[in-house]
NUSEBA-938849 format. One record per residue (C-alpha): residue in three letters; x, y, z. Coordinates in steps of 0.5 Angstrom, whole numbers, plus 500, padded with zeros to 3 digits. Example, Ala and Ser with C-alpha at 12.3 -4.5 7.8 and 13.67 -1.06 7.14 Angstrom:
<recs>
ALA525491516;SER527498514;
</recs>
This chain:
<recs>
UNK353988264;UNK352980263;UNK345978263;UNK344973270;UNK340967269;UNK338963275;UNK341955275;UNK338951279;UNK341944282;UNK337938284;UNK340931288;UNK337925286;UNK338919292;UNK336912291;UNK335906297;UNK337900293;UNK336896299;UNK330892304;UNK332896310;UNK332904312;UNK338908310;UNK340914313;UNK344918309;UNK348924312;UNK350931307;UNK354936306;UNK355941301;UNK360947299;UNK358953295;UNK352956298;UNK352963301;UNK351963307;UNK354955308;UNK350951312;UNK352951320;UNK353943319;UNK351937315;UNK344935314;UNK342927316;UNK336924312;UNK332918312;UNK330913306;UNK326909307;UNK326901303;UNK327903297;UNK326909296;UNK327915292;UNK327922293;UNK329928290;UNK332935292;UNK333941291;UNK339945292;UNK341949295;UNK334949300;UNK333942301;UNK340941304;UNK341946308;UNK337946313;UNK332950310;UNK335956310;UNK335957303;UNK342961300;UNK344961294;UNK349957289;UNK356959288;UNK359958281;UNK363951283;UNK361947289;UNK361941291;UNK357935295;UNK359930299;UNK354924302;UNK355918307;UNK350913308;UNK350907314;UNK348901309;UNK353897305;UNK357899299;UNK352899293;UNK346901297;UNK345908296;UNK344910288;UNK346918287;UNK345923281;UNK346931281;UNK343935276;UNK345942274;UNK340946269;UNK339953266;UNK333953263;UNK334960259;UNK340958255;UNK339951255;UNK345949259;UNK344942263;UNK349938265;UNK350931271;UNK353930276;UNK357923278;UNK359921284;UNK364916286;UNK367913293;UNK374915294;UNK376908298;UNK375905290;UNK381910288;UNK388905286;UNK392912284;UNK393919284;UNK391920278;UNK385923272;UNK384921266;UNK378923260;UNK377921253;UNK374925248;UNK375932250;UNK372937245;UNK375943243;UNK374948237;UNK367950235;UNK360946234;UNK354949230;UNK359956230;UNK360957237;UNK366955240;UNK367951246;UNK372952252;UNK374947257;UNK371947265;UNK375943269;UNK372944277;UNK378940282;UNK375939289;UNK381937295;UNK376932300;UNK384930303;UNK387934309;UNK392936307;UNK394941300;UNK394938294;UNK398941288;UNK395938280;UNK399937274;UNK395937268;UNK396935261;UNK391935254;UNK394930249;UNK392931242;UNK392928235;UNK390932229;UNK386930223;UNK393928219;UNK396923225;UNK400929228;UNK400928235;UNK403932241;UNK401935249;UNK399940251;UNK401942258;UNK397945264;UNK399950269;UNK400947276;UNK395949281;UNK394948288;UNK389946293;UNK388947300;UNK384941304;UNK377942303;UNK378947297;UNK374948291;UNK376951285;UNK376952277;UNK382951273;UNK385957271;UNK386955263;UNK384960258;UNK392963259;UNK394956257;UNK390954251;UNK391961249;UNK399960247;UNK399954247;UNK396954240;UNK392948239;UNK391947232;UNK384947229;UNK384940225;UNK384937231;UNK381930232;UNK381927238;UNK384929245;UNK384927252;UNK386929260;UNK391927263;UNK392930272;UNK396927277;UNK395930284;UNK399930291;UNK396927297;UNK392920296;UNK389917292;UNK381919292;UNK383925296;UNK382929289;UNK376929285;UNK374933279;UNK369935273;UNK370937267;UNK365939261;UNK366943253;UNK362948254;UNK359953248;UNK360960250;UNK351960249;UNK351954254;UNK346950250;UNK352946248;UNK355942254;UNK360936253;UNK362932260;UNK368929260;UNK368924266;UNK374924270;UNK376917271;UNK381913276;UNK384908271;UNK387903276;UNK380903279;UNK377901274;UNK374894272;UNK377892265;UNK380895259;UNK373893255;UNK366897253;UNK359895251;UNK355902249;UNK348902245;UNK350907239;UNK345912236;UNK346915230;UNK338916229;UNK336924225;UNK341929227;UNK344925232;UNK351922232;UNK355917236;UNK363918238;UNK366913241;UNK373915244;UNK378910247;UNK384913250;UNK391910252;UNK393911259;UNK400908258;UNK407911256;UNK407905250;UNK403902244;UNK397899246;UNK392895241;UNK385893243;UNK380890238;UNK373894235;UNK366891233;UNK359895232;UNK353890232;UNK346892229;UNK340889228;UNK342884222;UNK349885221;UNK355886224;UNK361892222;UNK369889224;UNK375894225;UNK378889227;UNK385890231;UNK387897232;UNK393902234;UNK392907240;UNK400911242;UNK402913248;UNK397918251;UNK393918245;UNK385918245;UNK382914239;UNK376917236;UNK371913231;UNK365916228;UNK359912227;UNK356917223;UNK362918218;UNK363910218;UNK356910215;UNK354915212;UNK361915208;UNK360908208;UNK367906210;UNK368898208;UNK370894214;UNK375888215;UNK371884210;UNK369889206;UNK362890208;UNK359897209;UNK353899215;UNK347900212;UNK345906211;UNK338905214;UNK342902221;UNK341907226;UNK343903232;UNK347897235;UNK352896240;UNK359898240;UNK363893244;UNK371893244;UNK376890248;UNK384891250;UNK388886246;UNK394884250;UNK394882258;UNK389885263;UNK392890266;UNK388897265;UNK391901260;UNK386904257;UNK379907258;UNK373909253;UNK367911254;UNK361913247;UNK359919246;UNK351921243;UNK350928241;UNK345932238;UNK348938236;UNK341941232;UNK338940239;UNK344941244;UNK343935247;UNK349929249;UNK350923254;UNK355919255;UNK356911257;UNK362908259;UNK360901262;UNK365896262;UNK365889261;UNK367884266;UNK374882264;UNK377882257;UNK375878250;UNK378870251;UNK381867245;UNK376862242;UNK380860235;UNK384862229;UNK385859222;UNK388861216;UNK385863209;UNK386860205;UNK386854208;UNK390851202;UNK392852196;UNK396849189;UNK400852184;UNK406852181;UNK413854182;UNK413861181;UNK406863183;UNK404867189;UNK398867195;UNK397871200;UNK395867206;UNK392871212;UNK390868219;UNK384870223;UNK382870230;UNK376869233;UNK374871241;UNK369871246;UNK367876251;UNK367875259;UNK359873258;UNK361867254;UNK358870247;UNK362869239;UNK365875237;UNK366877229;UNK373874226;UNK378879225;UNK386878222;UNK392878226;UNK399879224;UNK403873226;UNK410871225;UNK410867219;UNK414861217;UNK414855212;UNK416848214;UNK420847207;UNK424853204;UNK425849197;UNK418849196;UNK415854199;UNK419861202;UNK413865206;UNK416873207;UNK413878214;UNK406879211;UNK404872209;UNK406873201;UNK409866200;UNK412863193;UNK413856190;UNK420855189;UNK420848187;UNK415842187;UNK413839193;UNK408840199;UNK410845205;UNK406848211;UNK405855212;UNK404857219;UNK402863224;UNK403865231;UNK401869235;UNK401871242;UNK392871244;UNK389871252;UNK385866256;UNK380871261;UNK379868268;UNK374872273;UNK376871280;UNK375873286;UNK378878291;UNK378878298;UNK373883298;UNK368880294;UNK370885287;UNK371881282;UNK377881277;UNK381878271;UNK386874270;UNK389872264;UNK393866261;UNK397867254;UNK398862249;UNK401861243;UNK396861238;UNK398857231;UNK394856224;UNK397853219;UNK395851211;UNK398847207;UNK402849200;UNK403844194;UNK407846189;UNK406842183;UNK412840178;UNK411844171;UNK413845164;UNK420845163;UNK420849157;UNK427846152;UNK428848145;UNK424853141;UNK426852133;UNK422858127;UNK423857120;UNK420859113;UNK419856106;UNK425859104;UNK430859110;UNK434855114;UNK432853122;UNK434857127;UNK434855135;UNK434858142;UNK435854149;UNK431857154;UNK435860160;UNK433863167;UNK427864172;UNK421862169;UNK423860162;UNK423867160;UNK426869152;UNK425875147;UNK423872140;UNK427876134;UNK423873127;UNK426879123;UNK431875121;UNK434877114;UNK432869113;UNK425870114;UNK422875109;UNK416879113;UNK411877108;UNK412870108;UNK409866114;UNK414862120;UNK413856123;UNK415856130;UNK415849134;UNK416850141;UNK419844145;UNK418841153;UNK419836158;UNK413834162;UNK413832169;UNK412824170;UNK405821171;UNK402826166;UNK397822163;UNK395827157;UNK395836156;UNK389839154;UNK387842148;UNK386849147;UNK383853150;UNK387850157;UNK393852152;UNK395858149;UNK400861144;UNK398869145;UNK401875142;UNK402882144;UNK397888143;UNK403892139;UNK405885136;UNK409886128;UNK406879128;UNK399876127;UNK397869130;UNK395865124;UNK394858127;UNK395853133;UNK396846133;UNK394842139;UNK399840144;UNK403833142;UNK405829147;UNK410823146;UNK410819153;UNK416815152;UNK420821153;UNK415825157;UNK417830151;UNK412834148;UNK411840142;UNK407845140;UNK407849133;UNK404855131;UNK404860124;UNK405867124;UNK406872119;UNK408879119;UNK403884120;UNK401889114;UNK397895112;UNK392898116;UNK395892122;UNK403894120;UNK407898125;UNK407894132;UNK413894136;UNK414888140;UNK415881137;UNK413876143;UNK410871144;UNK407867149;UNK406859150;UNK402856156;UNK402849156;UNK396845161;UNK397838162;UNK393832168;UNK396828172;UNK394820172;UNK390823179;UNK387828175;UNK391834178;UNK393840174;UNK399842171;UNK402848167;UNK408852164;UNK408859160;UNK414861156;UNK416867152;UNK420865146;UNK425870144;UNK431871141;UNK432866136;UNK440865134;UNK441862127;UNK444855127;UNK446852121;UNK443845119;
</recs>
């Protein structure tokens, strides 16, 4: 047989208030059941421990059934009256808390929780505890889900039976069938729980835990109204000190996509992983310890420090303020079989402060390209700066024959002149206000966020003629053709022996205004690694201003010996000149395929 071990349940109740408060109880699960309610006295300010079942039943002792469930009144205002039940068995070291919750906050028929664990923890293997309690007047019938994501992004759900309730009933879930054929795969990385009842909403309530068949390991889930809760956002302290590790999960309650955007303070810095992605139904898990100890780059390519043991967590929905996710953090030290859990949230959604682009200008030529990025930066609902992080706007170029700018922010000079790169978004202002009922709420007013950069694209070389003789052969010429002046030298023409050294003069236009082009090593002749030549002299660049014209001549020869046996015979030649302003300019040219002309 089973070893039996005793549990033992302790009530803990608080008068937060300067008056009495009589607090009226009433529990289900003892044998014998108490013949009627038992009605107690706090004074101001006081708090009381009880223990279960002898305290509230009226002294007539009894014994503690496997579930159960307990029920409190009071005369005072909502807020009064703190309570917190706790569960333990000392000889397996199974613990576990009790939250109560007032059935007139519930907005909707419907239970979710984030963070379910599943599968094995330091060797034991963990079942889920789902204990449902019908507090309504009539039957009740529960439909329940389990989605998941695996460690690869697969997704799928995982379908409860249905289970009916009758009014005033207590019962376990029947899950060991279901999990069971249902075949959860062991890779998995998140999941949640998802129940919808009959009946009002508040007339269910419910409790779940992942609990080792040892009982030393005991995860809670707490079982959340979403619509009742206060604000898509949460602030958690996070631990990651010795063996303990912190887990913070954020689950999509909707049918659609949902983003919010995610930082971790700690004393000295700040880690930012900026906007993320939650699917339909889905839990988001990020690992504080793996983030640190793997010591995954951030938005900014910053690390935590491995010395960072604890901080805060804060994170916010990004879009309107309707509650469609919920999140809690979870710290746990496995070694010792220990876990809690915080869930609070922040009184309304981060605001929009201000969004900029990086960089905020930027000058080149045609052809070159820059990678624009726009940032926002937030405020939380208590007025504090957020860490700036990236958004993808919708991108646009005020001059397409300058500039041309594609989805991503990857913009391209096409021809000179000055252009403004632009990029909106959709980001929200929160606004606290009050209900009739004294509870505060959000509002939310969406803008159009814009952040622009201005873009020169600077006049370049127009490279024109590049002409290549020796001492013995007649000239040949080439024009440069296409995007980018870009041509093939053939210097293996039977004019120009391989021994023999072959002058090149490559010709161009300069753009007007030019006041002068810079010597080497601003310009360049270069050559191929696997050249057949070899760069025996540059001249410096000359410049003709009447013409705005100007030339550059090198001389190479053919490679031989130990150097011989190249490939390729290009050539490249970069010129870089100023303006009378003292702004840059700048043209590269390959010079190729020489056709032979006769002088």
């Amino acid at each position: 047989m089973p070893t039996m071990y005793a549990t033992s349940a302790r009530l803990a109740l608080s008068n937060t208030t300067d008056a009495p408060l009589m607090v009226t109880t009433r529990v289900d699960g003892i044998a014998p059941p108490p013949r009627e309610p038992l009605t107690l006295t706090l004074a101001p300010h006081e708090t009381r421990l009880f223990e279960l079942p002898r305290d509230l039943n009226g002294h007539h002792g009894g014994t503690l059934s496997r579930v159960g469930g307990l029920s409190l009144a009071h005369t005072g205002t909502p807020g009064a009256l703190l309570a917190r039940a706790f569960i333990v068995q000392p000889e397996t070291g199974f613990s576990s808390s009790v939250q109560f919750i007032d059935p007139g906050k519930s907005k909707s028929a419907t239970l979710h929780g984030t963070g379910l664990r599943l599968g094995r923890v330091s060797g034991d293997e963990l079942t889920p505890v789902i204990v449902a309690r019908n507090i309504g007047d009539t039957e009740a019938v529960i439909t329940g889900r389990i989605p998941y994501t695996t460690n690869d992004g697969s997704m799928s759900v995982l379908a409860l039976p249905q289970f009916r309730l009758s009014a005033g009933e207590t019962k376990q879930l029947p899950l060991a069938e279901a999990l069971r054929s249902g075949h959860l795969p062991r890779n998995l990385k998140s999941a949640g729980l998802e129940f919808e009842y009959t009946g009002a909403p508040g007339s269910v309530v419910m409790a779940a835990q992942s609990m080792s068949s040892t009982g030393n390991q005991v995860f809670r889930v707490p079982l959340l109204d979403p619509m009742a809760q206060k604000s898509s956002t949460g602030g958690y302290p996070w631990s990651i000190d010795g063996d303990s590790a912190t887990v913070v999960y954020i689950k999509n309650v909707t049918d659609r996509e949902q983003k919010y955007a995610l930082q971790l303070n700690y004393p000295g810095g700040t880690y930012t992983l900026g906007e993320q992605t939650v699917a339909a139904g889905q839990t988001a898990a990020h690992d504080l310890r793996a983030l640190r100890d793997r010591q995954t780059r951030d938005l900014w390519g910053r690390a935590i420090p491995q010395d960072a043991a604890s901080g805060q967590v804060h994170w916010s929905l990004r879009g309107p303020s309707r509650i469609v996710l919920i999140g809690r953090a979870e710290q746990a030290d496995l070694s010792n079989g220990v876990s809690s859990s915080y869930a609070c949230q922040n009184c309304c959604g981060d605001s929009f402060d201000s969004g900029w682009m990086d960089p905020g200008s930027v000058e080149g030529t045609v052809g070159d390209v820059t990678f624009f990025t726009a940032i926002e930066q937030d405020r939380s609902c208590y007025g504090s700066l957020l860490a700036p992080f990236t958004v993808n706007p919708s991108w646009e170029s005020s001059n397409p024959a300058v500039a041309i700018c594609d989805g991503g922010g990857m913009t391209t000079g096409v021809g000179p002149g000055s252009a403004i790169i632009s990029g909106r978004w959709m980001v929200y202002q929160r606004v606290i206000a009050a209900e009739s009922g004294g509870f505060e709420e959000c509002t939310d007013e969406a803008i159009n966020a814009l952040a622009e950069a201005l873009c020169d694209v600077l006049p370049a070389v127009n490279f024109t003629r590049a002409t290549a003789k020796t001492r013995t052969s007649q000239e040949t010429t080439a024009q440069f053709e296409g995007f980018g002046n870009v041509l093939t030298a053939n210097l293996d023409d039977p004019d120009c022996p391989g021994s023999d050294r072959i002058s090149v003069i490559v010709s161009f236009l300069v753009p007007n205004n030019t006041a002068r082009l810079l010597p080497q090593p601003d310009t360049r002749v270069t050559l191929d690694r696997d050249n057949k030549y070899e760069l025996i002299s540059v001249s410096n660049p000359e410049y003709i201003e009447s013409v705005d014209r100007g030339f550059i001549e090198f001389v190479v020869q053919r490679r031989s010996g130990t150097n011989a046996g190249g490939t390729s015979n290009k050539i490249t030649v970069r010129i870089v000149g100023q303006f009378e302003n003292g702004r840059s300019f700048f043209g590269m040219a390959d010079v190729s395929s020489l056709q032979k002309v006769i002088w």
